[in-house]
DOPAGU-737219 format. One line per field, with one value per atom (N, C-alpha, C): x, y, z; atom name. Coordinates in nm, 4 decimals. Example, Ala and Ser with C-alpha at 12.3 -4.5 7.8 and 13.67 -1.06 7.14 Angstrom:
BEGIN
xx	(1.3190 1.2300 1.3200 1.2850 1.3670 1.2900)
yy	(-0.5690 -0.4500 -0.3300 -0.2250 -0.1060 0.0030)
zz	(0.7800 0.7800 0.7800 0.7080 0.7140 0.7870)
atome	(N CA C N CA C)
This chain:
BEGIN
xx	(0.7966 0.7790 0.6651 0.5950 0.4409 0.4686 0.5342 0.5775 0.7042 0.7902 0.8911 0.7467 0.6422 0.5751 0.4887 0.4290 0.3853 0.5136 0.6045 0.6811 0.7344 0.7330 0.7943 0.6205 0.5204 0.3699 0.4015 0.4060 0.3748 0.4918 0.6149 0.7518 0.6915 0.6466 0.5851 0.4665 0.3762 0.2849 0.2906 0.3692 0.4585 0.5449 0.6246 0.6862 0.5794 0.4804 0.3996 0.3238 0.2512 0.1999 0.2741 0.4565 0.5572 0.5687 0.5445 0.5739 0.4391 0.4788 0.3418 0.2742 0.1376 0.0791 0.1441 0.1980 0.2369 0.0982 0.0083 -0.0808 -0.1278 -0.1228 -0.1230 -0.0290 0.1327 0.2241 0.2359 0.1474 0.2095 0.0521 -0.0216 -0.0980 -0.0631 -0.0210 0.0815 0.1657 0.2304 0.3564 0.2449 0.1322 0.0566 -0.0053 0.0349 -0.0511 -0.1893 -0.2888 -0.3580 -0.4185 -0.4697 -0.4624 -0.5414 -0.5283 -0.4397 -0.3172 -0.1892 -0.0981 0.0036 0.0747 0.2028 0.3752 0.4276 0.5436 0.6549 0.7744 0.8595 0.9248 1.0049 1.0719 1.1867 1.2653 1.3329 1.4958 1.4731 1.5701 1.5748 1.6832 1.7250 1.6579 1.6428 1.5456 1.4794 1.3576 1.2222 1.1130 1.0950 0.9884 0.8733 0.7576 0.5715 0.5439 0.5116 0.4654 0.2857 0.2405 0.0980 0.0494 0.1165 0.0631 0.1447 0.0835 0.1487 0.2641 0.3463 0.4353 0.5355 0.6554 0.7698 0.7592 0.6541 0.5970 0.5221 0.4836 0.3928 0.4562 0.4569 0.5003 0.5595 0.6189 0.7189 0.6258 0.5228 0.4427 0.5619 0.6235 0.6953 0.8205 0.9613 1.0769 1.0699 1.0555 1.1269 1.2582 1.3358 1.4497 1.4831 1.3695 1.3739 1.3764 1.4722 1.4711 1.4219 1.3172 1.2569 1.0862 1.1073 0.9723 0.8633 0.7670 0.6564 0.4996 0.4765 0.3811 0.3067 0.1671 0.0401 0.0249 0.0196 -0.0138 -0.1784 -0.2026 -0.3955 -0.3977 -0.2838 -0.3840 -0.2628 -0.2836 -0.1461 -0.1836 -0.0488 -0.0636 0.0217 0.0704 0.1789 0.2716 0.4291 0.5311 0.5087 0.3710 0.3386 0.2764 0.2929 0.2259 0.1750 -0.0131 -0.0469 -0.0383 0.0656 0.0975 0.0033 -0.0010 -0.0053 0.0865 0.1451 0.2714 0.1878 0.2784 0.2120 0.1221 0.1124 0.0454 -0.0595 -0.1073 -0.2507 -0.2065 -0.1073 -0.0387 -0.0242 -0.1347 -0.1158 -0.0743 -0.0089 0.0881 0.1786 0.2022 0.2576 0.4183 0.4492 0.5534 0.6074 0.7317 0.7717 0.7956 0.7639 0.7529 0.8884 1.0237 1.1443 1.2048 1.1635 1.1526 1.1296 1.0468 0.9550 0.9982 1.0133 1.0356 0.9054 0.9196 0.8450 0.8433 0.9638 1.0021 0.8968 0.8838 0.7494 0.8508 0.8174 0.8267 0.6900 0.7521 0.6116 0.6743 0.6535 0.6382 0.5766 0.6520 0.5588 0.4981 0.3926 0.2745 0.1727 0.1407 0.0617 0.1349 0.1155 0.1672 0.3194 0.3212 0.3996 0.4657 0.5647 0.7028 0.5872 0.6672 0.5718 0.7162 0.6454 0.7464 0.7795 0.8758 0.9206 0.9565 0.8876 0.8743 0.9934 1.0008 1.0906 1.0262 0.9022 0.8003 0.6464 0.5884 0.4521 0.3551 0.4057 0.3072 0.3006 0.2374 0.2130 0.2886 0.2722 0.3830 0.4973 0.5669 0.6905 0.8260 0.9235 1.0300 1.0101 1.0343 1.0192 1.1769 1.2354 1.4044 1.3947 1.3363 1.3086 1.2248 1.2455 1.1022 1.1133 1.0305 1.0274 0.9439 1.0485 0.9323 0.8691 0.7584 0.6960 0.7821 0.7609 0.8407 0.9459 0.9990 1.0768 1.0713 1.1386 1.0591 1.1581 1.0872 1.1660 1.0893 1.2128 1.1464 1.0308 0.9466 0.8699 0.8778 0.8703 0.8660 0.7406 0.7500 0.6813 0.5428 0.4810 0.3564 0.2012 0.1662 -0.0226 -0.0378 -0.1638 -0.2096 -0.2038 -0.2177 -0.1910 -0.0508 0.0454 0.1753 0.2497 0.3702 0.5043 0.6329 0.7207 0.8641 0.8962 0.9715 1.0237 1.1275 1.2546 1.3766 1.4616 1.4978 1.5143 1.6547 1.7120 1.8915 1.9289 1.8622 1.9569 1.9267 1.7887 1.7346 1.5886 1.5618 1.4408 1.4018 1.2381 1.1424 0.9959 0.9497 0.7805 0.6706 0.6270 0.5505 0.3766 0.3077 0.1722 0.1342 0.0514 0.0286 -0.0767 -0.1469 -0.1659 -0.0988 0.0170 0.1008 0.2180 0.1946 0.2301 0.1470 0.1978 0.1169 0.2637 0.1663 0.2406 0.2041 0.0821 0.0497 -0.0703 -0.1578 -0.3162 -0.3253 -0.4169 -0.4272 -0.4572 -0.4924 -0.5233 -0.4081 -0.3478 -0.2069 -0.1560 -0.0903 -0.0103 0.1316 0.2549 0.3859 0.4589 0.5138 0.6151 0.7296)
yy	(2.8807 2.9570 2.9004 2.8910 2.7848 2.7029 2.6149 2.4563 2.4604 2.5841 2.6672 2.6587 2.7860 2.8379 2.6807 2.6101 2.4995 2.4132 2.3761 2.2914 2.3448 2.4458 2.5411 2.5308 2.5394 2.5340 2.3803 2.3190 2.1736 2.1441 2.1883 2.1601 2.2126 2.3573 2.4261 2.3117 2.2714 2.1790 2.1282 1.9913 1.8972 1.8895 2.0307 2.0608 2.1183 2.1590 2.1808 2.0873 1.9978 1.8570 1.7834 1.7628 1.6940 1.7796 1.8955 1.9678 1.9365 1.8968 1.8664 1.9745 2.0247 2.0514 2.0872 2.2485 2.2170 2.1615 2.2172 2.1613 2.0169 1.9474 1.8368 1.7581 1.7822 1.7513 1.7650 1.8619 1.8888 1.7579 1.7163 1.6327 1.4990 1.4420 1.3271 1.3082 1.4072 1.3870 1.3702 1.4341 1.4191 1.3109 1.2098 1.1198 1.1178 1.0667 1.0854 1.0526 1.1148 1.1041 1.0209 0.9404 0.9213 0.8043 0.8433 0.7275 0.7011 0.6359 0.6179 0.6031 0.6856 0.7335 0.7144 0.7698 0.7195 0.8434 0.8886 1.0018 0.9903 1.0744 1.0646 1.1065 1.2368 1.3048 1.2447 1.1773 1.1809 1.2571 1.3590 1.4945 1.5530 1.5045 1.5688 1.6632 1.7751 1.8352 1.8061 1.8020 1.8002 1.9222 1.9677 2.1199 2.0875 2.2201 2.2256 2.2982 2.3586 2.3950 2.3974 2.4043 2.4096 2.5360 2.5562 2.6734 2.6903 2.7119 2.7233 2.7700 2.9079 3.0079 2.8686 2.8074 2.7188 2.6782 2.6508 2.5679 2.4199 2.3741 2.2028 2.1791 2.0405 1.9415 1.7938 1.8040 1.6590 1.6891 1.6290 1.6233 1.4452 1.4266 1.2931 1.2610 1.1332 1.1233 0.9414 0.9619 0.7951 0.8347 0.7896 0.7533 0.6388 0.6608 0.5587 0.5299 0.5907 0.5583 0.5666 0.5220 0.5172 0.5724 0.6888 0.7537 0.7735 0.8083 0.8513 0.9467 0.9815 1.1387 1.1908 1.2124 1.2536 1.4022 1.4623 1.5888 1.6608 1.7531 1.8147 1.9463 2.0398 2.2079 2.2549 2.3022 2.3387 2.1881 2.2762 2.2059 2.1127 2.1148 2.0914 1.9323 1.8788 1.7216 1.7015 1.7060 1.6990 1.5135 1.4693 1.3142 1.2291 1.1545 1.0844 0.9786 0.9886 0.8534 0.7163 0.6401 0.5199 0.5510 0.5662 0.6206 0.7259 0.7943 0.8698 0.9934 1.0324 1.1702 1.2321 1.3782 1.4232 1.5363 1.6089 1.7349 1.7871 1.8928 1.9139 1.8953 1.8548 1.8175 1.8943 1.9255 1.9479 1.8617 1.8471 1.7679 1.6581 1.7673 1.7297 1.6173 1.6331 1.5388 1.3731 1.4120 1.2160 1.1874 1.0525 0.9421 0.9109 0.8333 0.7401 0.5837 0.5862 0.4404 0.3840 0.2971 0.2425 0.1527 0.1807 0.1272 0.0673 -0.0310 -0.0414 -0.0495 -0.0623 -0.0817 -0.1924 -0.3015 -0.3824 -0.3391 -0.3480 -0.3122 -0.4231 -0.3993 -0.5137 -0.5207 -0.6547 -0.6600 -0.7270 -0.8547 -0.9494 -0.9474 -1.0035 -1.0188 -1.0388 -0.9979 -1.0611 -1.1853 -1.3246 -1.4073 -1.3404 -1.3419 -1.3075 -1.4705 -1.4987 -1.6233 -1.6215 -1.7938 -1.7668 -1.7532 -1.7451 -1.7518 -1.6700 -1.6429 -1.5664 -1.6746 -1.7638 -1.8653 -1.9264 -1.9212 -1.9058 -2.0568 -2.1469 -2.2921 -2.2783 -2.1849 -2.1962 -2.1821 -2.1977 -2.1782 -2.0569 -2.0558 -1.9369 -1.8999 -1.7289 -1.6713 -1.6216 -1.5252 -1.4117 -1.3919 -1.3224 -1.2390 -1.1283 -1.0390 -0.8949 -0.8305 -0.7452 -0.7364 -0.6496 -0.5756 -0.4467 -0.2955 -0.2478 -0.1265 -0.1207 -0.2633 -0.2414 -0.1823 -0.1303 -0.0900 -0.1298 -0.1844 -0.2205 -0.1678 -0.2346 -0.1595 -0.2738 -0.2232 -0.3036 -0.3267 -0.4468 -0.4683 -0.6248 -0.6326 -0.7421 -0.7641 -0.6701 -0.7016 -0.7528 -0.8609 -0.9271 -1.0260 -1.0766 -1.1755 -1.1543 -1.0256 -1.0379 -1.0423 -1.0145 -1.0754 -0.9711 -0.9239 -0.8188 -0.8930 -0.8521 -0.8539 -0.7607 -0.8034 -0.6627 -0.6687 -0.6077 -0.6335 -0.5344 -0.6061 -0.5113 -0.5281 -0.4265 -0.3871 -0.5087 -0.6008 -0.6970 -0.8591 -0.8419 -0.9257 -0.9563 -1.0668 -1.0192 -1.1279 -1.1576 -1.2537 -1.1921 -1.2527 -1.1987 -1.2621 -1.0997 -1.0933 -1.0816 -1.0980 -1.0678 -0.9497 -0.8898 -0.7588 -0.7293 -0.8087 -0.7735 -0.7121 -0.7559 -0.6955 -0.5810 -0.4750 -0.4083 -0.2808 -0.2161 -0.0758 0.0240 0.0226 0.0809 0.0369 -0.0090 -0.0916 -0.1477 -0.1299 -0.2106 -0.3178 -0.4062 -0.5681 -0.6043 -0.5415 -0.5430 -0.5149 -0.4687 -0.3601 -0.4610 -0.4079 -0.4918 -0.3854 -0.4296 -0.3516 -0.4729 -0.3814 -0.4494 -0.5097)
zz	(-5.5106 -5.3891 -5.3047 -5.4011 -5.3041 -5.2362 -5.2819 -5.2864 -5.1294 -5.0938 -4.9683 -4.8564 -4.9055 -4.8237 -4.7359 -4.7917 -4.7618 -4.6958 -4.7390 -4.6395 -4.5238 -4.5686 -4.3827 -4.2763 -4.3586 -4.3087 -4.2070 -4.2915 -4.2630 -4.1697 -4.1770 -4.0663 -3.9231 -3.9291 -3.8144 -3.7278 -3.8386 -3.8141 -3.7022 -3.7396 -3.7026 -3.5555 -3.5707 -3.4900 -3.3433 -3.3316 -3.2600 -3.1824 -3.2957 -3.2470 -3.1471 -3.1667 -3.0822 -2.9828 -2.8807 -2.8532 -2.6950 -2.6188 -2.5283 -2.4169 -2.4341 -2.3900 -2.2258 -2.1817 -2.0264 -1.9604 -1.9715 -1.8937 -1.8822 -2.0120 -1.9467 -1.9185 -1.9716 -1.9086 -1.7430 -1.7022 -1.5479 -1.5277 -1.5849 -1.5320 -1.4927 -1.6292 -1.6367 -1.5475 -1.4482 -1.3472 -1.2076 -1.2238 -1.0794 -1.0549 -0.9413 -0.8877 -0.8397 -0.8799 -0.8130 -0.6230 -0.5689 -0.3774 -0.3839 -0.2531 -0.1757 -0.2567 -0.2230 -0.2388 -0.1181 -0.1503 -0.0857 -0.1264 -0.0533 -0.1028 0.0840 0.0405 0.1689 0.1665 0.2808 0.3237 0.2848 0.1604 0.1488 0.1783 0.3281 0.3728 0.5146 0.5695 0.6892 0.7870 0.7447 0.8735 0.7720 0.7820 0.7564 0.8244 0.8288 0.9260 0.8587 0.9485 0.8975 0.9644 0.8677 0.9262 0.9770 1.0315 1.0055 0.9288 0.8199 0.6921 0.5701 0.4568 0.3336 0.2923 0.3957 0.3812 0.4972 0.4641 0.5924 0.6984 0.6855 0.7729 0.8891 0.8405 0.9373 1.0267 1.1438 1.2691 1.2455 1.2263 1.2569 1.3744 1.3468 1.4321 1.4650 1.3887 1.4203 1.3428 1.3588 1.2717 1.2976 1.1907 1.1035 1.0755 1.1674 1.1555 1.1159 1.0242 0.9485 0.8013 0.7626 0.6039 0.5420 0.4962 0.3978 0.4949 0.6052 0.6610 0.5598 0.5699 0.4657 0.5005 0.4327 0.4694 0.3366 0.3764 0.2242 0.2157 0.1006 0.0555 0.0547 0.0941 0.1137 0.0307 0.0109 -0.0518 -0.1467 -0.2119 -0.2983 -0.2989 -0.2559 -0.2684 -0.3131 -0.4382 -0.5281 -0.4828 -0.4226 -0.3872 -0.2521 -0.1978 -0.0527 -0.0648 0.0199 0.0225 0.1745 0.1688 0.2648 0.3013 0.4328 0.4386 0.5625 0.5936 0.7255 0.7309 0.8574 0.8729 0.9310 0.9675 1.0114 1.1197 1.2345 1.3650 1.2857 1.2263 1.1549 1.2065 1.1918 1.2245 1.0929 1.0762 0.9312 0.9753 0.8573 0.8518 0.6758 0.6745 0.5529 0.5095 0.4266 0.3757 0.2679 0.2330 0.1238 0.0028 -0.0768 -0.1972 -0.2053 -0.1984 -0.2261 -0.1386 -0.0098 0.1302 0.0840 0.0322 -0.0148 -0.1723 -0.1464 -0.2670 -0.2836 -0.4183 -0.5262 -0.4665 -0.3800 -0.3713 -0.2463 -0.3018 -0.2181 -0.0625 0.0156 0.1824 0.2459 0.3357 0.4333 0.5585 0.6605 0.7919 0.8707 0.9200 0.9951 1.1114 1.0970 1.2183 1.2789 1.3837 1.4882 1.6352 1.6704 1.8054 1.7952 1.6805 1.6603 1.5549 1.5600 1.3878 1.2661 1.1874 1.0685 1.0222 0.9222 0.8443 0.7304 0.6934 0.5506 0.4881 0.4052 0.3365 0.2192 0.1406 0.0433 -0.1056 -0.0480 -0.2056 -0.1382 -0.2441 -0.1710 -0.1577 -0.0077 -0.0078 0.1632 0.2482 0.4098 0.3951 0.3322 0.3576 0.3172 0.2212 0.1957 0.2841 0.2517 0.3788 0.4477 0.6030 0.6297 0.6631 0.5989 0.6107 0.7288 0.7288 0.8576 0.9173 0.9853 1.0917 1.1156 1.0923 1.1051 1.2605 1.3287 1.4516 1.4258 1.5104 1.4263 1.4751 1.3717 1.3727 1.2547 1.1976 1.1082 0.9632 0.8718 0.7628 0.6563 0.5496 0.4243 0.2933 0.2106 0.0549 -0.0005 -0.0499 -0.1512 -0.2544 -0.3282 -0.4726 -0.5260 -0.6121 -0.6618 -0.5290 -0.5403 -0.4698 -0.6017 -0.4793 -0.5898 -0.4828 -0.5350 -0.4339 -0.3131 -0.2150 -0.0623 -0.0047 -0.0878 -0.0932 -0.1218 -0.0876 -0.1019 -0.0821 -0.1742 -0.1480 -0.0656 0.0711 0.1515 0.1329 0.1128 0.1530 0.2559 0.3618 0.5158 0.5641 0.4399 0.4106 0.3712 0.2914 0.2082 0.2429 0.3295 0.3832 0.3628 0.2577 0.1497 0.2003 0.1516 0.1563 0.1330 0.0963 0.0893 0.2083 0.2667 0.3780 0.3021 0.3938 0.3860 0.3827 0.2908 0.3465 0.4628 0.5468 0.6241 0.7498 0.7449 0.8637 0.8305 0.7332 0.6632 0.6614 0.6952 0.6926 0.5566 0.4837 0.3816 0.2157 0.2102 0.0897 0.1266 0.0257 0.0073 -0.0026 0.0786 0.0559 -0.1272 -0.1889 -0.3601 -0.4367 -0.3726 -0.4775 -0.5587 -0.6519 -0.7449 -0.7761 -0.7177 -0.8199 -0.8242 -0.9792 -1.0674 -0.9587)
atome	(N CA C N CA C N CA C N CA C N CA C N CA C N CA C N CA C N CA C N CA C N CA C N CA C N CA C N CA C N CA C N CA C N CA C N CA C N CA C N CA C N CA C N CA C N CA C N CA C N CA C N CA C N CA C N CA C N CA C N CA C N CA C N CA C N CA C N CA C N CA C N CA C N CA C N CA C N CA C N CA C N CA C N CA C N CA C N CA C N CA C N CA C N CA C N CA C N CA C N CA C N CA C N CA C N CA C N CA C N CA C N CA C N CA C N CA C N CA C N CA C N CA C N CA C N CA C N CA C N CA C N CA C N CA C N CA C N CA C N CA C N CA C N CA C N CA C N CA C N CA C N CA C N CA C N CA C N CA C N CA C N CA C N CA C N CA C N CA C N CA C N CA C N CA C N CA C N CA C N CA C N CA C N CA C N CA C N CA C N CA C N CA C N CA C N CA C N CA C N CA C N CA C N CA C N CA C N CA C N CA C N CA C N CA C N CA C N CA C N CA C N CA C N CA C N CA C N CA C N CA C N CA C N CA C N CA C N CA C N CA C N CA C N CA C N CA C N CA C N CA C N CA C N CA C N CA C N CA C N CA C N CA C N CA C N CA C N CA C N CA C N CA C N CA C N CA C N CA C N CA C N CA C N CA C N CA C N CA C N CA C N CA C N CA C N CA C N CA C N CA C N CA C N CA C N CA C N CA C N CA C N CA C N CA C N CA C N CA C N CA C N CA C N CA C N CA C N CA C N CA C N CA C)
């Protein structure tokens, strides 16, 4: 009977340990601010506050535009878009998937390697926005609907001159 009482002890144990913490599970899912993330609904409103009740400052009718997150309120994501226009968001609205935006006066090159001599494919004028991947060295993969090369991040508003993604 000892020998029952102890293995059901020790199953319970066990079973608890595997069992994760909500609290720090809900930590693990939170990014820390500021980041950057992209819009992920066709029509997005930015409110001016963290709640429906609030007033619509802008409707967003770009998908994938790429904006930073500066602050977090439950389901609410306080953002700024490219232009330094901040306002509240609904959580569900924005992706993970990283975007940038060419910004300045002039195209940016999209190269065939992350290297200012390599072939140059494209040219991006500003305003356009693509996905990011394989960013280091000053350097991003954009690809702009199927039309890839790696730009500089200086002419990129949507990503840190330091960043590094997979």
């Amino acid at each position: 009977m000892t020998m029952r009482i102890l293995a059901v002890a020790l199953s319970a144990l066990v079973a608890a340990a595997l069992v994760p913490d909500p609290a720090t599970a809900a930590d693990a899912t939170k990014k820390r601010v500021p980041y950057y993330a992209s819009i992920s609904a066709s029509r997005a409103r930015m409110r001016t506050g963290p709640a429906r009740t609030y007033p619509a400052s802008w409707l967003y009718q770009r998908q994938d535009l790429p904006i930073k997150v500066v602050a977090i309120f439950k389901e609410w994501r306080k953002v700024a878009d490219p232009d330094g226009t901040e306002g509240w968001m609904q959580a569900n609205l924005l992706s993970g998937t990283r975007t940038a935006i060419v910004h300045g006066s002039g195209p940016v090159e999209l190269r065939e390697k992350p290297d200012a001599g390599s072939r140059l494919l494209w040219r991006a004028a500003p305003g356009v926005v693509g996905r990011l991947s394989q960013c280091g060295n000053g350097w991003c993969r954009m690809d702009v609907k199927g039309q890839a090369g790696f730009v500089a991040v200086g002419g990129l508003w949507g990503v840190e001159a330091g960043e590094v993604l997979p």
